[in-house]
KOLMIMAR-535587 format. One line per 5 residues: number of its first residue (from 0); their letters; for each residue z, y, x of N, C-alpha, C. Coordinates in Angstrom, 2 decimals, padded with zeros to 5 digits. Layout:
REM residues N
NUM	a	Z:Y:X:Z:Y:X:Z:Y:X ~ ... .
This chain:
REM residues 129
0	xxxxx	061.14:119.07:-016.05:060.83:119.24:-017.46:061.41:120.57:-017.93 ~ 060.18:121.11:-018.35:061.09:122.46:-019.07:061.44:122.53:-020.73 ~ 062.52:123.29:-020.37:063.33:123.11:-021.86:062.66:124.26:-022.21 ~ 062.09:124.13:-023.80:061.57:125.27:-024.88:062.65:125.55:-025.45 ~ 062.07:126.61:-026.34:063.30:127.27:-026.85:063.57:126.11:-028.21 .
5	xxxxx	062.77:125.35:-028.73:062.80:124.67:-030.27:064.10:124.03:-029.62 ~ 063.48:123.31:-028.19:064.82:122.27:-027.70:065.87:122.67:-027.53 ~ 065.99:124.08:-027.47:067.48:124.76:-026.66:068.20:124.83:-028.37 ~ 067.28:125.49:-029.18:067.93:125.53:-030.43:068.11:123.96:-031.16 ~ 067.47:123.26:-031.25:067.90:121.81:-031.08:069.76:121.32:-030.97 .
10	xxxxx	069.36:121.56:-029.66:070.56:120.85:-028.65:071.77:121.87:-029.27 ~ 071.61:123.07:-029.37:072.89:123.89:-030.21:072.95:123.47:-031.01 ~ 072.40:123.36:-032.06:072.64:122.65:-033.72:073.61:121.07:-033.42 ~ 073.01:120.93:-032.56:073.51:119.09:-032.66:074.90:119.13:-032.19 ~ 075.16:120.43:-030.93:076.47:120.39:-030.34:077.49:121.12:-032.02 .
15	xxxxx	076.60:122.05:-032.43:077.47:122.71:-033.76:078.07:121.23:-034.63 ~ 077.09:120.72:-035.16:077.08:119.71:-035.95:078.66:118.44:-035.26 ~ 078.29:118.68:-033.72:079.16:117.34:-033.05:080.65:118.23:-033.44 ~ 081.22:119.39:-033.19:081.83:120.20:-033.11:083.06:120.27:-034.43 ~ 082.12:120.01:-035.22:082.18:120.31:-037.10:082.49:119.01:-037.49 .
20	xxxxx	082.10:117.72:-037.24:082.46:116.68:-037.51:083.52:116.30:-036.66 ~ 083.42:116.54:-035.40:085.04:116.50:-034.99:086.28:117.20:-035.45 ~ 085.84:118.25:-035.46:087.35:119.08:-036.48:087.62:118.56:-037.55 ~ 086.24:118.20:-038.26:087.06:117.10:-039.88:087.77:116.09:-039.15 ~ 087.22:115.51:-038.44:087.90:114.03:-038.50:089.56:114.59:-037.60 .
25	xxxxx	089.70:115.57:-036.61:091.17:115.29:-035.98:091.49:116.66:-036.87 ~ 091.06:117.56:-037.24:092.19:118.68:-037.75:093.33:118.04:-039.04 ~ 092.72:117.24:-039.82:093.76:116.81:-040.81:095.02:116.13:-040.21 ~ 094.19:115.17:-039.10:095.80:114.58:-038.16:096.69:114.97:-037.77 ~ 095.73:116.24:-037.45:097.14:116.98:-036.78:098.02:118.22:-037.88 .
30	xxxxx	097.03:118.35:-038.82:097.53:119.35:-039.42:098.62:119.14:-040.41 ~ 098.31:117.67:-040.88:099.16:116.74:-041.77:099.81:116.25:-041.22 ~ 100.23:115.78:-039.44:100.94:115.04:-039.45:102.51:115.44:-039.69 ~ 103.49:114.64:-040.11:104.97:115.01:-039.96:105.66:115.13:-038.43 ~ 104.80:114.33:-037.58:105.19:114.95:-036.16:104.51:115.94:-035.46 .
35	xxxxx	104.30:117.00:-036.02:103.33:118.04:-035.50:104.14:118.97:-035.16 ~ 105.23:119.08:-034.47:106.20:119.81:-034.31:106.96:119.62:-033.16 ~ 106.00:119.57:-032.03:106.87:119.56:-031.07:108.13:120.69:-030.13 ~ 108.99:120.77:-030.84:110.04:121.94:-030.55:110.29:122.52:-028.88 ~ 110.63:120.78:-028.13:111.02:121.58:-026.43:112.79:121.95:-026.29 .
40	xxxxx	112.62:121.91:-025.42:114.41:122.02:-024.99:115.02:123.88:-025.71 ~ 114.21:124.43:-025.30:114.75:125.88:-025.69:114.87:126.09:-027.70 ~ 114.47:125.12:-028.35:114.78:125.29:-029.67:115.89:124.49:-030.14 ~ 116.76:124.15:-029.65:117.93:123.56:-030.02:118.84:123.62:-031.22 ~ 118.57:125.17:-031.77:119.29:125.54:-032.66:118.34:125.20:-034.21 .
45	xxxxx	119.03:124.82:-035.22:118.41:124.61:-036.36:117.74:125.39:-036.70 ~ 118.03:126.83:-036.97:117.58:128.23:-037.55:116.34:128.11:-036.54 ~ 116.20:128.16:-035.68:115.02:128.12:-034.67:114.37:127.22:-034.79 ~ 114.39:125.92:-035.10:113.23:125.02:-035.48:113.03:125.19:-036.52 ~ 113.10:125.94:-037.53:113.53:126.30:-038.80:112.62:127.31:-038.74 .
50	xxxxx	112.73:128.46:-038.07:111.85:129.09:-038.21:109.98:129.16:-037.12 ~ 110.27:127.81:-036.96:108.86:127.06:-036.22:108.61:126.75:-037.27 ~ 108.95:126.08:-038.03:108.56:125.43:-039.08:108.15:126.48:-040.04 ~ 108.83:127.35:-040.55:108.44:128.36:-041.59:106.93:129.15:-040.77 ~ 107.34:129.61:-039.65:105.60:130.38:-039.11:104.60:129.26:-039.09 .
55	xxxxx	104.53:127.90:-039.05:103.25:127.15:-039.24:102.82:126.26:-040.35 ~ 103.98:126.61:-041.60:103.90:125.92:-042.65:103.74:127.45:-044.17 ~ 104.76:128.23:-043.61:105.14:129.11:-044.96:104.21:130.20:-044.83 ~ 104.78:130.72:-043.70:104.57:132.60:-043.55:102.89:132.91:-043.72 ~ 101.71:131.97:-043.37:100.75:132.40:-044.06:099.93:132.91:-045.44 .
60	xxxxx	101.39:132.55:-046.39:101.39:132.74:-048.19:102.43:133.80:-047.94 ~ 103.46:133.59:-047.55:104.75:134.18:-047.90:104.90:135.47:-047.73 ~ 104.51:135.66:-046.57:104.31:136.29:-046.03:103.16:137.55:-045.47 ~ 102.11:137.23:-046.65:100.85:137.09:-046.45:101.04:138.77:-047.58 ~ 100.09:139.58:-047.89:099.51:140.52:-048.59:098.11:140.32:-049.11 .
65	xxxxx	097.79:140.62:-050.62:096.90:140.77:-051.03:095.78:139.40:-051.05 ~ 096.69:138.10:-051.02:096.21:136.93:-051.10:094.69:136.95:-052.57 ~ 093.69:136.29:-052.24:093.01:135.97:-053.15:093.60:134.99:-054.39 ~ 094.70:134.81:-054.86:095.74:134.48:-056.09:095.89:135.61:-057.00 ~ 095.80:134.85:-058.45:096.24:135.56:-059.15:097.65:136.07:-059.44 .
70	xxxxx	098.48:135.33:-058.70:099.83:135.41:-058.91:100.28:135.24:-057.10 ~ 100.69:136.22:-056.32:101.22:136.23:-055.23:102.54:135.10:-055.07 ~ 102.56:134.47:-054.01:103.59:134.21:-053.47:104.74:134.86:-053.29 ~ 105.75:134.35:-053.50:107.35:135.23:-053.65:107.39:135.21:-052.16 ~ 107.82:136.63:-052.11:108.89:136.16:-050.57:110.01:135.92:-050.26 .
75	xxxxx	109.87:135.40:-049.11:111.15:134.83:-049.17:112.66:135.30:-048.45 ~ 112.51:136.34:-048.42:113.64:137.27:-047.65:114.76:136.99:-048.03 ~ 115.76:136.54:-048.24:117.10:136.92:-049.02:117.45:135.98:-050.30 ~ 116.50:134.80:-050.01:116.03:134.11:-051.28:117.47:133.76:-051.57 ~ 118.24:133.26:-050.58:119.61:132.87:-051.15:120.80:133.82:-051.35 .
80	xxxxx	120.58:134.97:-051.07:121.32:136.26:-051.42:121.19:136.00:-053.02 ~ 119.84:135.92:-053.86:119.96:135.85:-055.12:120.57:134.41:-056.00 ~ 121.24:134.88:-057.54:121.36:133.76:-057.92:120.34:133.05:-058.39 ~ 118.88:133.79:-058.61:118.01:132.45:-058.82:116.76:132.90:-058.03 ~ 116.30:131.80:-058.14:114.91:131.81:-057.25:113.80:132.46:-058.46 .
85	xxxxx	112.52:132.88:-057.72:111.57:133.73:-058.68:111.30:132.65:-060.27 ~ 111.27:130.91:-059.80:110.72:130.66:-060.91:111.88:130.55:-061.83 ~ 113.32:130.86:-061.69:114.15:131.05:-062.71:115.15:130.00:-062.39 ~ 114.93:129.01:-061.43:115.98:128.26:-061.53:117.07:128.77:-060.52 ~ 117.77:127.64:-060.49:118.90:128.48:-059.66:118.58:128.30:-058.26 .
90	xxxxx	119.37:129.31:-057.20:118.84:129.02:-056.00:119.86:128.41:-055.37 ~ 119.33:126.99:-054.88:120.52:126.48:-054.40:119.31:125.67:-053.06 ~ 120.55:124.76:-052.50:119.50:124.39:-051.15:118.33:123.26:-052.32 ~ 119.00:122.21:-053.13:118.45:121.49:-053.66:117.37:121.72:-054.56 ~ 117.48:122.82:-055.19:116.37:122.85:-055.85:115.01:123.99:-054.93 .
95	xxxxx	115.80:124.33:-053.78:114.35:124.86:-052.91:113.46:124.11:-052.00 ~ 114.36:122.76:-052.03:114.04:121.32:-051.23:113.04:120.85:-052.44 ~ 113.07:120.61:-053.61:112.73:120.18:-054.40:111.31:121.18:-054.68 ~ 111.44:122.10:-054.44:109.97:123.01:-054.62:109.17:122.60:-053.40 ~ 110.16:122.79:-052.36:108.92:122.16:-050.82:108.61:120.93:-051.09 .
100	xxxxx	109.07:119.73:-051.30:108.67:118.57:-051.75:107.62:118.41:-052.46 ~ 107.63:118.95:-054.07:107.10:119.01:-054.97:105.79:120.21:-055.44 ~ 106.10:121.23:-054.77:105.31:122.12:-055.03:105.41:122.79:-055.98 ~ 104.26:124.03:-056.31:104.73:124.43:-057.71:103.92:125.59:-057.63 ~ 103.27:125.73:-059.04:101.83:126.50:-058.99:101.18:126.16:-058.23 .
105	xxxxx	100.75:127.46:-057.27:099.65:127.14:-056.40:100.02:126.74:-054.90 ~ 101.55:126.63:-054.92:102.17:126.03:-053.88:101.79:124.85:-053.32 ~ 101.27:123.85:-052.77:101.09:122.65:-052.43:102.20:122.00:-052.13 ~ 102.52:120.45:-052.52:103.48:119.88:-052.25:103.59:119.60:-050.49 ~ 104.93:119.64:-050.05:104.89:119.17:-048.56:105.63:118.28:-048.15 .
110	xxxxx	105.42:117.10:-048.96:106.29:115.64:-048.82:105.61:115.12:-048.00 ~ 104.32:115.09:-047.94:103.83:114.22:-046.46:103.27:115.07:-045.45 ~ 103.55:116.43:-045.32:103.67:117.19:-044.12:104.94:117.44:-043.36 ~ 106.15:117.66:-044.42:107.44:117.78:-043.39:108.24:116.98:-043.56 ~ 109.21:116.21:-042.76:109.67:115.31:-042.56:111.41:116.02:-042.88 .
115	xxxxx	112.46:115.00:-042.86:113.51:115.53:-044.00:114.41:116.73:-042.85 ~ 114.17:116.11:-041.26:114.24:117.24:-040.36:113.99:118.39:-040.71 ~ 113.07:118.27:-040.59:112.32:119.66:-040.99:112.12:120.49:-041.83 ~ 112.53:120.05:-042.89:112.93:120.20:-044.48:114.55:121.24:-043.69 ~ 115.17:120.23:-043.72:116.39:121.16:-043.58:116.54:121.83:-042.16 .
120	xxxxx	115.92:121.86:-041.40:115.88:123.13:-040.27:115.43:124.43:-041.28 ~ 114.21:124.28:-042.25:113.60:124.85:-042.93:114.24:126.04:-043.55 ~ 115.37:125.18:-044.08:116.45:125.80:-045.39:117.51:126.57:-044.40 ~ 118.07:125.84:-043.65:119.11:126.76:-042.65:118.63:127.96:-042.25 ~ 117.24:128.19:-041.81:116.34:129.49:-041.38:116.47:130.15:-042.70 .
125	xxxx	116.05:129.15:-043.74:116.06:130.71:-044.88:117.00:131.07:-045.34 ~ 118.06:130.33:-045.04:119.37:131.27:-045.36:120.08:132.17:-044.79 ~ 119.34:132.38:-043.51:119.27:133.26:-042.35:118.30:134.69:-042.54 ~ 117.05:134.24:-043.27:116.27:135.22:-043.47:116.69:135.99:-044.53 .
């Protein structure tokens, strides 16, 4: 049987389509889950899972230039060098726990992406950065 071209373009669409409905259904699992972080023996140190965590959670805003926002993301260099954080409060570990949790502006909350691990590997890295 020979394959036409309608069928060849066919059979691509359907593999696109299979492709596209699979990424909805597993990318959120994995992208949301709180165990999505598998570290490995060589990250032992907090600051280092800390900053796993910041490159697959933060540094794409934070870090980012010329975001389509009207209002850029602060960075976060030195955040605890200052006495307050950009939105005015003070910078302490608790109330930067309380922004990752909670969110703020166009921040998204990350209470059911990072787990309290990870939260504070998080904070030890940025007090490093």
């Amino acid at each position: 049987m020979r394959v036409t071209r309608k069928n060849a373009e066919r059979k691509s669409r359907w593999r696109e389509v299979l492709w596209l409905a699979l990424s909805v259904m597993v990318f959120p699992r994995v992208a949301c889950s709180r165990n999505n972080m598998d570290y490995g023996a060589r990250f032992a140190s907090a600051e280092t899972r800390g900053s796993v965590v910041y490159e697959k959670n933060c540094s794409q805003c934070h870090d980012a230039e010329n975001l389509p926002l009207l209002k850029q993301p602060p960075k976060l260099k030195e955040l605890f060098q200052k006495k307050e954080l950009p939105s005015g409060a003070p910078a302490t570990d608790e109330q930067v726990k309380k922004t990752i949790l909670e969110g703020r502006a166009t921040m998204p909350p990350f209470d059911r992406i990072l787990d309290q691990k990870q939260i504070d590997d998080l904070l030890k890295y940025l007090h490093k950065l």
